[in-house]
C-alpha positions as CSV (number, residue, x, y, z in Angstrom):
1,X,23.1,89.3,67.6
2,X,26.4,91.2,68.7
3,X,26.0,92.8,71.7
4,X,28.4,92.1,74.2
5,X,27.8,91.9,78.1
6,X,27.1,88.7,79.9
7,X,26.9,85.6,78.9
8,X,24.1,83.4,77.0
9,X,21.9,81.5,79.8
10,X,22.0,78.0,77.9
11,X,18.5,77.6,79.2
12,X,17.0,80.7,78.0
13,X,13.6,82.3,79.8
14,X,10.4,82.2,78.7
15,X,8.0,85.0,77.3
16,X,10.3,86.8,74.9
17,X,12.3,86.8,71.9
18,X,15.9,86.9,72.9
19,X,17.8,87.6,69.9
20,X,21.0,88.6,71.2
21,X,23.6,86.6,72.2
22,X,25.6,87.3,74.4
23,X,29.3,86.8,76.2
24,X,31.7,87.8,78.7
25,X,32.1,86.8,82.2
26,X,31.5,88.0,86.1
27,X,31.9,91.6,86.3
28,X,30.7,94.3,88.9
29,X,29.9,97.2,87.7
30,X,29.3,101.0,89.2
31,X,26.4,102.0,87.4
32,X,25.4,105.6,88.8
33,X,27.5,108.5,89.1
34,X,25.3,110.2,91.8
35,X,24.6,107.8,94.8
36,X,22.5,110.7,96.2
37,X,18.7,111.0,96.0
38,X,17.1,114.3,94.9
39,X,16.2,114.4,99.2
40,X,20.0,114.3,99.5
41,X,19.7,110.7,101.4
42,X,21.7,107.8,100.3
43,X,20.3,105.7,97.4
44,X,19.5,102.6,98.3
45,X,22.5,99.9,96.8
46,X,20.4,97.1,94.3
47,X,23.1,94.4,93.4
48,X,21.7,92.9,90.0
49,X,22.9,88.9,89.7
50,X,22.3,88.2,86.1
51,X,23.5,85.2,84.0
52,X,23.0,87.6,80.3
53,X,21.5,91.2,78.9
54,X,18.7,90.3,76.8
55,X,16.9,93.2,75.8
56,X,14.1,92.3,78.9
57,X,17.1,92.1,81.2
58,X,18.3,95.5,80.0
59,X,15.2,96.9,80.9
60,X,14.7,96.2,83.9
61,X,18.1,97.3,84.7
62,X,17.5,100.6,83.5
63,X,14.3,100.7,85.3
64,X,16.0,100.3,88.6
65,X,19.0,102.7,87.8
66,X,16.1,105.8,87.5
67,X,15.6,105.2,91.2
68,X,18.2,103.6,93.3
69,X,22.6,102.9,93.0
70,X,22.9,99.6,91.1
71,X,25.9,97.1,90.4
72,X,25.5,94.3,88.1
73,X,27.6,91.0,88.2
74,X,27.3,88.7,85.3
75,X,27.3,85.1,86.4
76,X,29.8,82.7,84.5
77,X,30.0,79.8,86.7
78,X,30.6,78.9,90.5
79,X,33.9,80.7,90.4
80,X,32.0,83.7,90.0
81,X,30.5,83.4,93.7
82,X,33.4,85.7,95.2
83,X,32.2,88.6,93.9
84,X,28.2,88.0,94.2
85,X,29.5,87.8,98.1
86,X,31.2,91.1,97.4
87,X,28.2,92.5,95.6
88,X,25.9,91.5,98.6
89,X,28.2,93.2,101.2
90,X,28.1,96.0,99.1
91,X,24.4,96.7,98.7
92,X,21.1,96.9,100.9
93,X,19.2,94.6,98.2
94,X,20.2,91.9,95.6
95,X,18.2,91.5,92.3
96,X,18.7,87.8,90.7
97,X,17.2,88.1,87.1
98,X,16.0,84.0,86.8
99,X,15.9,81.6,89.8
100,X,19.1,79.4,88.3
101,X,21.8,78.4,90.4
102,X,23.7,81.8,89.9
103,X,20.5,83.2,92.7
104,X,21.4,80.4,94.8
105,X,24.3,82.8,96.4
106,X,22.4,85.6,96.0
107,X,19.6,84.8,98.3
108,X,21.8,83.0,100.6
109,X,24.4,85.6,100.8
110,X,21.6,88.5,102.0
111,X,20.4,86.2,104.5
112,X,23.6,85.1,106.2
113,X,24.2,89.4,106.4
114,X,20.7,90.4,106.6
115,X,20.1,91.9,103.2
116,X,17.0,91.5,101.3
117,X,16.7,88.9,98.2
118,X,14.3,89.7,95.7
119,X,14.2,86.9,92.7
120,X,12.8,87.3,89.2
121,X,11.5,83.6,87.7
122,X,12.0,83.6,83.9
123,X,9.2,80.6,83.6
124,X,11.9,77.5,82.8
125,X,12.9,77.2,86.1
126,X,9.0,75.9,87.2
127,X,8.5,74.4,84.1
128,X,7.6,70.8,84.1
129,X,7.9,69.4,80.8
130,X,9.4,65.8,80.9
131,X,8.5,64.9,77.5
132,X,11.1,67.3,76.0
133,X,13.2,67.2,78.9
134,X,12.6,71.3,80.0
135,X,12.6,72.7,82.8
136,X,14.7,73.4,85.9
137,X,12.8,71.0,88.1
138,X,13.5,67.8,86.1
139,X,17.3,68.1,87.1
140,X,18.0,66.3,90.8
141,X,20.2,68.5,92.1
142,X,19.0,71.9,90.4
143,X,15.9,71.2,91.8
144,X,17.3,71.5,95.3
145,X,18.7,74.7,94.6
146,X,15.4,76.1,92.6
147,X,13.0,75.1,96.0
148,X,16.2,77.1,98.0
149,X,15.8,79.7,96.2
150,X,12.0,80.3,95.7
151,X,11.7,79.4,99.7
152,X,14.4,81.9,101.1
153,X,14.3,85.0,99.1
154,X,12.4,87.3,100.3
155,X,9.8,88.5,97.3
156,X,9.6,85.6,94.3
157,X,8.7,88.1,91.5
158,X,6.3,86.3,88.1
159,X,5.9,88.1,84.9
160,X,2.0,86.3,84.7
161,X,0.1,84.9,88.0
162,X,0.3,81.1,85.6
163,X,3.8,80.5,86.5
164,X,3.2,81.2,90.6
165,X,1.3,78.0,90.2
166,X,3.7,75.9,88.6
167,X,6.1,77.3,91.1
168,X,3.7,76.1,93.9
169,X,2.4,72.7,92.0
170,X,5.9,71.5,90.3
171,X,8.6,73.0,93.0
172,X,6.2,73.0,95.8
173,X,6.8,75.8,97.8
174,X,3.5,77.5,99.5
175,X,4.0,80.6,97.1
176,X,3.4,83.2,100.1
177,X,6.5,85.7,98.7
178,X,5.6,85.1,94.9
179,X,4.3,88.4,93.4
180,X,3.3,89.0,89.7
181,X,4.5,91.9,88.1
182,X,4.0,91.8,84.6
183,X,7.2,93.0,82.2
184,X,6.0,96.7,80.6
185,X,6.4,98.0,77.0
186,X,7.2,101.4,75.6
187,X,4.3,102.4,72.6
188,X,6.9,105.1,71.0
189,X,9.1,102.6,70.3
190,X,6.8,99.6,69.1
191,X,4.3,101.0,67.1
192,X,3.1,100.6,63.6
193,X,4.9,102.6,60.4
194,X,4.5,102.0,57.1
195,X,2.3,99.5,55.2
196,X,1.4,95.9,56.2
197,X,2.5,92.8,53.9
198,X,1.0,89.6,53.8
199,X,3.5,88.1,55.7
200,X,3.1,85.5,59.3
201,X,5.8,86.4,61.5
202,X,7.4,84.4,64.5
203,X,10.6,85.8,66.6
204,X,12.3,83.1,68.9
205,X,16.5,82.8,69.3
206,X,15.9,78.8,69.1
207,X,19.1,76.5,67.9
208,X,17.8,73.5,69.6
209,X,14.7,71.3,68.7
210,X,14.0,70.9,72.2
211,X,13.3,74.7,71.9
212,X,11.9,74.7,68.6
213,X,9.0,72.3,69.9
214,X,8.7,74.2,73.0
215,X,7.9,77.3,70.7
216,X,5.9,75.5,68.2
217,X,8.0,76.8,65.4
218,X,7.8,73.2,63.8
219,X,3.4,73.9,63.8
220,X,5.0,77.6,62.2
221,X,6.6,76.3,59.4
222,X,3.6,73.2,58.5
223,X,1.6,75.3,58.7
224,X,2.9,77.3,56.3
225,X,2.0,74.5,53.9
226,X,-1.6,75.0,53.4
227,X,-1.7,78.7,53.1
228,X,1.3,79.2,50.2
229,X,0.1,82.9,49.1
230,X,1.3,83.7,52.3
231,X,4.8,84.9,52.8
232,X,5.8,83.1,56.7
233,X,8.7,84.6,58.1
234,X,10.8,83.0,61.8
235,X,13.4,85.5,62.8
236,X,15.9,83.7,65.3
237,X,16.5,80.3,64.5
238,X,19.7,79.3,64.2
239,X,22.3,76.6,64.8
240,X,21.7,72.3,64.4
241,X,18.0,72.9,64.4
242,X,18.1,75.1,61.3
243,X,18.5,72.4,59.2
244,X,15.8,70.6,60.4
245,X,13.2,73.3,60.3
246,X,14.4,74.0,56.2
247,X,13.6,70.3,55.5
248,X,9.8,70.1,56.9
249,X,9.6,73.8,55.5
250,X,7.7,74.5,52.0
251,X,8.8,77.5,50.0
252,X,6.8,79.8,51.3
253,X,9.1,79.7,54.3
254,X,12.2,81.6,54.8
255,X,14.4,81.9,57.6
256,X,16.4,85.2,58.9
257,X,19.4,85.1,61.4
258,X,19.2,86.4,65.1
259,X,19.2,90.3,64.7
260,X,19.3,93.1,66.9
261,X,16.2,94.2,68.6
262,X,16.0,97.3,67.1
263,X,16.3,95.5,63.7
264,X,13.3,93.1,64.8
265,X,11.0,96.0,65.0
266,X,10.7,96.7,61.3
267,X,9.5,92.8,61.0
268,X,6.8,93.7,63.5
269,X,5.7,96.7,61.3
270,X,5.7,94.5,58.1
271,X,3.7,91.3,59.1
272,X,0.0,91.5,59.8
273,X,-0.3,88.4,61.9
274,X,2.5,87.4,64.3
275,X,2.3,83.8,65.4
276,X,2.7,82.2,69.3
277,X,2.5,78.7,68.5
278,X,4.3,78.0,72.3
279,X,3.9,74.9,74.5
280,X,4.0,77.1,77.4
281,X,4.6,80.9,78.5
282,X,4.9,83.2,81.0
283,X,4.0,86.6,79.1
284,X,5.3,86.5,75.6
285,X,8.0,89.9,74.9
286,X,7.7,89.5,71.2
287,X,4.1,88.8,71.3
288,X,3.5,92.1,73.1
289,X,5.6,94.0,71.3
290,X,4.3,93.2,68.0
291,X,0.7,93.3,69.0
292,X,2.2,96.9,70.1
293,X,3.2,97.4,66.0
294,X,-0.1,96.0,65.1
295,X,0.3,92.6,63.7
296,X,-3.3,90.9,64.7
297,X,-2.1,87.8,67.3
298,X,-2.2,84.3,66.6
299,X,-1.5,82.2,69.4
300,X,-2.0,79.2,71.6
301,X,-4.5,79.6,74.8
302,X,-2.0,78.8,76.9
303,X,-0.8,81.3,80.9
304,X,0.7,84.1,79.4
305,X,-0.1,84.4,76.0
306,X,-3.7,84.2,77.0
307,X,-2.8,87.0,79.5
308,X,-1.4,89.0,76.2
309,X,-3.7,88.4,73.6
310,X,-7.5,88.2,75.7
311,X,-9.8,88.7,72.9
312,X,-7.7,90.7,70.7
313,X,-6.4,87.8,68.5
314,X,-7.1,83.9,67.6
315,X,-6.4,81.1,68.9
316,X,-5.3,78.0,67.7
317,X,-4.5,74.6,69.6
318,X,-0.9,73.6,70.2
319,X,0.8,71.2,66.8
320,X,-1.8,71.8,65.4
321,X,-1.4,73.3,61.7
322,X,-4.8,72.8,60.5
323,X,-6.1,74.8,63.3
324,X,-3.5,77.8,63.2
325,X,-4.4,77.9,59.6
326,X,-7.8,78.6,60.3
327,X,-6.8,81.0,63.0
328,X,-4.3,83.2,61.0
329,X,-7.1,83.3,58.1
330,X,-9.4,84.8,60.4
331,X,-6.9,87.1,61.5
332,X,-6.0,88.5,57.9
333,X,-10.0,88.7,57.6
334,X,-10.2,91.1,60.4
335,X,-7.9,94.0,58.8
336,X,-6.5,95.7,61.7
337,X,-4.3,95.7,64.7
338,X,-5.2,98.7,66.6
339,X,-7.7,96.4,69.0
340,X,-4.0,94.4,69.8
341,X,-2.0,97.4,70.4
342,X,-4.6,99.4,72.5
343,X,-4.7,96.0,74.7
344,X,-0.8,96.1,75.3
345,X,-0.4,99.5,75.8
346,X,-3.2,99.7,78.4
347,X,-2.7,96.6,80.4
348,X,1.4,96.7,80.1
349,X,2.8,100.0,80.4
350,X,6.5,100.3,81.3
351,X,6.0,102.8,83.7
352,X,3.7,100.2,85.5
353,X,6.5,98.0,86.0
354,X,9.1,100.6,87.3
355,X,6.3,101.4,89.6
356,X,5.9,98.4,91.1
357,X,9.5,97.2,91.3
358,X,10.2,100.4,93.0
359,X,7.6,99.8,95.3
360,X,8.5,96.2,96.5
361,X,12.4,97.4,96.9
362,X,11.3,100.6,98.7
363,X,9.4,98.7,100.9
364,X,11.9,95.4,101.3
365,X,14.1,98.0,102.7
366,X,12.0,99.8,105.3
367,X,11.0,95.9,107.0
């Protein structure tokens, strides 16, 4: 996981895999050569505030570069505010990728000089999980900033409707500016080649066990126990909880290092059933992207992986082993992915998304 750009949010969002780390500090960055429109009018100026470049990230970046001038600034720390003030002079609208405290500038910078905020919520930030001690809420001051935030910038963007209500139930704002705009998937790229394995795959950059039971990768690798002809695979973990995971693990279990995305893919291609064994969700990257490459899903009904899978996969309930068991055998019984993929690439195209973000930006600016 090599690429270089921003740094790695210690938090990490929900609904993806992000396997690339990431480093670097607060930069801002001129990102099109032609600040013209095709009408010869001025593009309108997008200031990006993001704390890393995970692949989503990326996206949505180049998303917004097809229609309007964007800078990005990569949050370190509060020393990094300077230029987000900068950035916001600079443009007509900022774009904060997460609601953590590097937004909290962000949206208050664009009101103080009447710019518009728009804020994307990963999922942790409304999470409310005391029990494993996640989520932006539990922290006392954090939590000030989060309700801030979600309050005062002018669209609250959700990648599924579930986490607008645990922004409104756990944060308690009256959700009024929250807007769900699902992340979108390219079909070219994610799609199926070559022959399917026997093998369970999961995808997660996890190094903690705080995240590891968040993700249910410890339900992954039991379960792997009473299905041994299997081959279960976890792409991503790394670090102390590595250790952990190998001892609970049988043999049937083995373990590769964060890669590349583009490296992931041929995983997807390879496994037959991929596995969403999560606590919680907001709408699962990986999950999409290998239901995309036609692995058959396996997953907890839980917000955004129910939003994913509808009835194209199984479910199974969460820590439970003997249940995902039962769930990824009916899944191999079934033989095909093609119902998976047709359901992601008709319910979650990118050009959807670009749509839409163009659309609330566009219309931000003419308020």
């Amino acid at each position: 996981m090599g690429r270089k750009g921003g740094p790695k949010n210690r938090h990490g969002p929900e609904g993806e895999a992000p396997l690339t780390a990431l480093s670097g500090g607060m930069r801002s960055v001129r990102q099109n050569d032609d600040p013209m429109s095709q009408t010869g009018t001025r593009r309108l100026r997008v200031f990006a505030v993001v704390p890393c470049l995970h692949p989503f990230v990326r996206k949505d970046l180049e998303l917004l570069r097809k229609r309007f001038e964007v800078r990005v600034g990569y949050y370190r720390s509060p020393w990094s505010t300077p230029s987000i003030l900068l950035g916001t002079l600079w443009a007509d609208i900022t774009f904060s990728r997460f609601a953590d405290i590097h937004a909290f500038p962000a949206v208050l910078f664009s009101r103080v000089f009447g710019k518009k905020s728009v804020v994307v919520v990963g999922g942790y930030e409304v999470a409310k999980i005391p029990e494993i001690g996640y989520g932006l809420v539990l922290s006392p001051v954090k939590s000030h900033i989060l309700r801030y935030v979600l309050k005062r910038a002018d669209r609250v963007l959700t990648v599924d409707e579930s986490l607008k209500s645990d922004a409104i139930r756990n944060v308690g704002v009256d959700g009024e500016n929250i807007t769900s705009v699902p992340n979108g998937f390219d079909p070219e790229k994610f799609s199926f080649k070559g022959e399917k394995e026997n093998m369970v795959l999961t995808a997660y950059l996890c190094s903690t066990w705080q995240r590891a039971r968040l993700k249910g990768l410890d339900t992954f690798v039991r379960t792997a126990e009473h299905l041994p002809h299997l081959q279960f695979v976890t792409v991503g973990v790394h670090g102390p909880v590595l250790k952990d995971l190998r001892r609970i693990s049988p043999s049937n279990v083995t373990f590769v290092p964060p890669v590349e995305e583009d490296d992931l893919i041929p995983y997807y291609q390879r496994a037959k059933v991929y596995c969403q064994l999560s606590m919680r969700e907001g709408l699962p990257n990986a999950l999409c992207e290998a239901m995309l490459c036609e692995c058959v899903p396996v997953g907890t009904d839980v917000q955004g992986i129910r939003t994913a899978m509808g009835d194209s996969g199984f479910y199974a309930s969460y820590g439970d082993p003997l249940a995902t068991k039962e769930a990824i055998e009916k899944a191999l019984m079934t033989g095909s992915g093609k119902p998976a993929r047709e359901r992601i690439r008709r319910l979650f195209p990118l050009e959807q998304r670009e749509k839409r973000l163009a659309e609330i930006i566009e219309g931000l600016a003419h308020e």
